[in-house]
C-alpha positions as CSV (number, residue, x, y, z in Angstrom):
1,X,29.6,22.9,28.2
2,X,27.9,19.9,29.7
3,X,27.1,20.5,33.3
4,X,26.6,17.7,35.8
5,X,25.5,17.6,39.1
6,X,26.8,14.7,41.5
7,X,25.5,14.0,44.8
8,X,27.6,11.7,48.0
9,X,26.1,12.6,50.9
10,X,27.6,10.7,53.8
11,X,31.0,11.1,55.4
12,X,33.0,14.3,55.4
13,X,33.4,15.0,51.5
14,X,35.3,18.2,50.5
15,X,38.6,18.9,48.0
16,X,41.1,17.9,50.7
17,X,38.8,15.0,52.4
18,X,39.5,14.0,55.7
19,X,40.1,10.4,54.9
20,X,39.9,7.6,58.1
21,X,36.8,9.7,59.5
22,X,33.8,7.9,59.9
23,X,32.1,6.8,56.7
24,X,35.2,8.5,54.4
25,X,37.5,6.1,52.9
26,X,37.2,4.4,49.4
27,X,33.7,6.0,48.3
28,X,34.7,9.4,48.7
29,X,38.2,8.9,47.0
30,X,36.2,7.3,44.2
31,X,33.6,10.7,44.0
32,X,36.5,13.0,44.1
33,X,38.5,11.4,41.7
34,X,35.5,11.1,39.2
35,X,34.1,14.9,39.3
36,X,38.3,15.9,38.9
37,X,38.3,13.8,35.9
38,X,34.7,15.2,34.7
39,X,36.0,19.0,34.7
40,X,39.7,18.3,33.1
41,X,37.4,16.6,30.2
42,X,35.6,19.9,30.0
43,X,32.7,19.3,32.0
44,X,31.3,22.0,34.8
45,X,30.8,20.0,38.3
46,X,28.9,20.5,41.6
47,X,29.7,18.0,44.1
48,X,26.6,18.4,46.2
49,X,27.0,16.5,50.2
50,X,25.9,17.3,53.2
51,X,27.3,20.6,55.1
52,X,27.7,19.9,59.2
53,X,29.8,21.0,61.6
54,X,31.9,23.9,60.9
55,X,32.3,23.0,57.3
56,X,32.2,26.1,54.7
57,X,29.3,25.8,52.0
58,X,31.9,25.8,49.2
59,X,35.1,24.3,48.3
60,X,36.4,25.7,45.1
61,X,38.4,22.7,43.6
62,X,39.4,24.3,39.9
63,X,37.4,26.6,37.1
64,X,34.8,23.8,36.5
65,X,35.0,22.3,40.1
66,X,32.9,22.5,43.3
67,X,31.6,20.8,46.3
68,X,28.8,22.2,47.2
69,X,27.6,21.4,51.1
70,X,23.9,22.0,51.5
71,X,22.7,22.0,55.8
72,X,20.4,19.6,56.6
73,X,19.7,17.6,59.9
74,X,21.3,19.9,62.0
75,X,25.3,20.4,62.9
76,X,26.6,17.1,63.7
77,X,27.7,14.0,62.4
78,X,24.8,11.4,61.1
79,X,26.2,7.8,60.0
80,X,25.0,6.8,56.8
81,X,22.4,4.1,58.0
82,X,20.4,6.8,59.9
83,X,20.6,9.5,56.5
84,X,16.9,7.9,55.9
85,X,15.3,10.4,58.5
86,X,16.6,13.5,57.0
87,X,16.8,12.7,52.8
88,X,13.1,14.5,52.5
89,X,14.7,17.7,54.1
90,X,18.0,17.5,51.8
91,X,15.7,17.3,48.8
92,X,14.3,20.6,49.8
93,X,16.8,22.2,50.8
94,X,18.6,21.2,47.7
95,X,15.7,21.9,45.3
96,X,15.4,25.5,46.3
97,X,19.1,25.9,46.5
98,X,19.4,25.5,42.6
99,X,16.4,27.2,42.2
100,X,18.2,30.7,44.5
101,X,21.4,29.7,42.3
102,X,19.7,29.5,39.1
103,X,21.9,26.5,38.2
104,X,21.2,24.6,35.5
105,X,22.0,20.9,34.6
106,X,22.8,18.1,31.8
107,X,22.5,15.3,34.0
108,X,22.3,14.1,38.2
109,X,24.8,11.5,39.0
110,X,24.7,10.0,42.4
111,X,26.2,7.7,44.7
112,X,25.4,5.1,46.9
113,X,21.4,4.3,48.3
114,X,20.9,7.2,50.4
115,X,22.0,10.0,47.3
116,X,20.2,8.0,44.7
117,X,17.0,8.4,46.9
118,X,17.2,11.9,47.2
119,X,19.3,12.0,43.4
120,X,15.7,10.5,42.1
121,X,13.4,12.9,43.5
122,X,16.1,16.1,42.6
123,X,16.2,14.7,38.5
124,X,12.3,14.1,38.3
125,X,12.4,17.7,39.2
126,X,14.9,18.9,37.0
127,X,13.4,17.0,34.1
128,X,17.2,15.5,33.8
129,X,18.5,12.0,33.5
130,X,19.7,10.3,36.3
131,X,22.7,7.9,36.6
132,X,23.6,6.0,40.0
133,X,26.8,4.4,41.4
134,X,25.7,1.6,44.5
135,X,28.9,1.4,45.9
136,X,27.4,-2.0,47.8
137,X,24.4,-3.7,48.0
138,X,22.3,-3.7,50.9
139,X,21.1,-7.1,49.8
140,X,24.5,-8.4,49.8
141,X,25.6,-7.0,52.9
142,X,22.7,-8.1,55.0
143,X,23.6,-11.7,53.8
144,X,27.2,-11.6,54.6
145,X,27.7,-9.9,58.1
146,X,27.4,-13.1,59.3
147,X,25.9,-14.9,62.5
148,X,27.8,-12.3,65.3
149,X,24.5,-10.4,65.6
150,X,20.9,-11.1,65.8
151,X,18.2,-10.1,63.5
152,X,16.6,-7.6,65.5
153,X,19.9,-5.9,66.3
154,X,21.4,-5.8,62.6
155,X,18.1,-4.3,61.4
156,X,18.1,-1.8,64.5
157,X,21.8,-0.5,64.2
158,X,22.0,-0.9,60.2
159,X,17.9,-0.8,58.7
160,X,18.9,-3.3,55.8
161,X,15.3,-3.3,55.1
162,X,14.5,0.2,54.7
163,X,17.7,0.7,53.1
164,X,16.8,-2.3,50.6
165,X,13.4,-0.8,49.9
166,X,15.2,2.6,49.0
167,X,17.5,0.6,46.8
168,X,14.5,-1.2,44.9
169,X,13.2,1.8,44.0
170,X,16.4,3.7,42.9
171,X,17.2,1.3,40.3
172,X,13.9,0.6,38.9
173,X,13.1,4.6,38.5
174,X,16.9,5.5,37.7
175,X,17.7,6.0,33.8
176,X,21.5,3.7,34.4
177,X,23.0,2.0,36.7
178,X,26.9,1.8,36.9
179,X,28.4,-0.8,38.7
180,X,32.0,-1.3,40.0
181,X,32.2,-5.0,39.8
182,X,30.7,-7.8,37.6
183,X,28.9,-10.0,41.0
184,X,27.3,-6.3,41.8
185,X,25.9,-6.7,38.3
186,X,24.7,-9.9,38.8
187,X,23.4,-9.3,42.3
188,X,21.3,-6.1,40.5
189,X,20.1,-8.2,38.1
190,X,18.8,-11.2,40.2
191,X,18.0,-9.6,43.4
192,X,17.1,-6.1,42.4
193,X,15.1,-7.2,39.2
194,X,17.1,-4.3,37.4
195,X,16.7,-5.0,33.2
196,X,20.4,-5.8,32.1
197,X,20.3,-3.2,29.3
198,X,19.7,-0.6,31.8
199,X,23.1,-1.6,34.0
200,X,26.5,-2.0,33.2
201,X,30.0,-2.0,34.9
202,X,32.5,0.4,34.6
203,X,35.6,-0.5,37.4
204,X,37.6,2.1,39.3
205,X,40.7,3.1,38.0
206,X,43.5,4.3,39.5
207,X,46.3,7.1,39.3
208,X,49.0,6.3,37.7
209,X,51.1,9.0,39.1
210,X,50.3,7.6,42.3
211,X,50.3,3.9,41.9
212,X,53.3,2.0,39.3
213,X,54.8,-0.7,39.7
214,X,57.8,-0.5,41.6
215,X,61.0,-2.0,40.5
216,X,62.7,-4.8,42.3
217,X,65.7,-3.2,44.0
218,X,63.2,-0.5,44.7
219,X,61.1,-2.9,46.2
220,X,63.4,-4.7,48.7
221,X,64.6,-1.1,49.8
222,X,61.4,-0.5,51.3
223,X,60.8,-3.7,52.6
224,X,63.7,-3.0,54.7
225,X,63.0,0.4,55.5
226,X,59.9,-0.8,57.2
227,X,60.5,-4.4,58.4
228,X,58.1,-5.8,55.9
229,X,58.9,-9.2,55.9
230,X,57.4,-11.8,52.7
231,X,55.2,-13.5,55.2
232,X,53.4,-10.1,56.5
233,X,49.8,-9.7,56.6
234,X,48.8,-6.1,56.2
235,X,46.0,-4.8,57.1
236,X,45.2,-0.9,56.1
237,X,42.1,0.9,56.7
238,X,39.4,2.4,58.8
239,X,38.4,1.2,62.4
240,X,35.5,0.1,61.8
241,X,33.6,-2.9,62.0
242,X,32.3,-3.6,59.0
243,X,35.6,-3.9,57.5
244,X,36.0,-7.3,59.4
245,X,39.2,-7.3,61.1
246,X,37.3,-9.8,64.0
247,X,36.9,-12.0,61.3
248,X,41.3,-11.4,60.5
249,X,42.4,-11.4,64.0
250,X,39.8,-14.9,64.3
251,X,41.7,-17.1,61.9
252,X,45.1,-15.9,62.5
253,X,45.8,-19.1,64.7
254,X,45.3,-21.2,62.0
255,X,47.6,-19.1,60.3
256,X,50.2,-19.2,62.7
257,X,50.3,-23.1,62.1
258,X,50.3,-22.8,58.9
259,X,53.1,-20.3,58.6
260,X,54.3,-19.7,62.2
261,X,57.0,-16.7,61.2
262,X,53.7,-14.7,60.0
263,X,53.0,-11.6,61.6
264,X,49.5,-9.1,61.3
265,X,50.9,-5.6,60.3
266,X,47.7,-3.5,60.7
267,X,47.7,0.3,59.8
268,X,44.2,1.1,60.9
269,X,42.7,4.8,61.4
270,X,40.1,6.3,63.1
271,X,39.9,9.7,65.2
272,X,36.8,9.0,66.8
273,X,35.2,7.8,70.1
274,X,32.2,6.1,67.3
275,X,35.4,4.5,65.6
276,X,37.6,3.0,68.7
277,X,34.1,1.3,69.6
278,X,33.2,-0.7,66.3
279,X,36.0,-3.1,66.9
């Protein structure tokens, strides 16, 4: 049996994730939903993050299924663009974790910059391949965030350019890259100077016993149910501010004239203090 470890390290990953916490929304759905699809196909998965808090070191998912939390940088939360601080320790800590467990595996999968940093050092250890999932691009993001903030304060609150440093050497020393979207291929390609045989995309699927279409009638019953009228704009997700709701609630005047009956439905979570401040 083919055994794969997979490594997302920010957020509050575990069997029943806490979804709307701070860094956990579509990444961790995505990692979840990949290493349940790995072990129905037969293959044995560790889903390696970081243990903080009051979390357990295991969750036992199914027969072939586990997260595994390993402790590093102490009990609370750390966001994801300060995880560069403490990826040294994780390796470590990780590294003689296997070692205790005497686990053995097939291949190191790993997801977004600050697990493919660590993911590299773990599989040049292991003498395994390593495969890696960006999720985003720092390059891209760093471009695209906009005039709101200045230079020195993006780089101080989100470190594009350590982060893009990490990234560079990630995909040059990683076996594969899987992207989620063709412009992330692209952007890899052009920006990263990643060889296009050694990337491809792969999109993210869905569950279909989740998500059908939903039949007409069906449809206008719960329209009414919740007052969704056709000229609604809905907006779900976390609070945070990277998501860009300042950039929704800015051009919703010219919306308004365009369509003056439009309203902003906005279903937006977030439990914490760090959360009701981002917006």
């Amino acid at each position: 049996m083919k055994s794969i470890l997979m490594i997302s390290l920010h957020g509050y990953v575990g069997a029943n994730a806490e979804l709307g916490k701070p860094d956990t929304g579509g990444q961790v759905v995505y990692v979840l939903e990949l290493a349940d699809r790995f072990s129905r196909l037969g293959k044995r998965v560790d889903l390696v993050t970081r243990q903080f808090e009051d979390q357990p070191e295991y969750d036992h998912v199914d027969d072939n299924f586990n997260v595994w939390r390993i402790p590093f940088g102490g009990k609370k939360f750390i966001r994801k663009e300060d995880m560069h601080d403490h990826l040294k320790k994780f390796v470590t800590n990780t590294l003689a974790a296997i070692k205790k467990e005497n686990k053995k595996y097939d291949v190191l999968y790993s997801h977004y910059w600050d697990a493919g940093w660590a993911g590299q050092k773990i599989a040049e250890e292991l003498g395994i391949c390593h495969v890696h999932t960006p999720h985003s691009l720092g390059w891209w993001k760093q471009h695209s965030m906009g005039s709101d903030m200045d230079e020195k304060e993006m780089e101080k609150t989100y470190r594009f350019k350590e982060r893009i440093r990490k990234e560079y050497f990630v995909y040059q020393m990683c076996n594969f890259v899987i992207a989620t979207t063709l412009p992330q291929v692209d952007l890899l390609v052009q920006q990263y100077d990643v060889l296009s045989r050694n990337c491809s995309m792969i999109p993210p699927g869905i569950d279909e016993n989740r998500f059908f279409p939903v039949p007409s009638k069906e449809n206008d019953k719960i329209r009414l149910k919740y007052d969704i009228k056709p000229t609604d704009i809905l907006a779900l997700g976390r609070m945070a501010h990277n998501k860009g709701y300042d950039l929704l609630l800015h051009a919703l005047p010219t919306v308004f004239e365009l369509c003056p009956e439009a309203r902003l439905v906005a279903a937006i979570g977030g439990d914490s203090q760090q959360d009701r401040d981002g917006i």
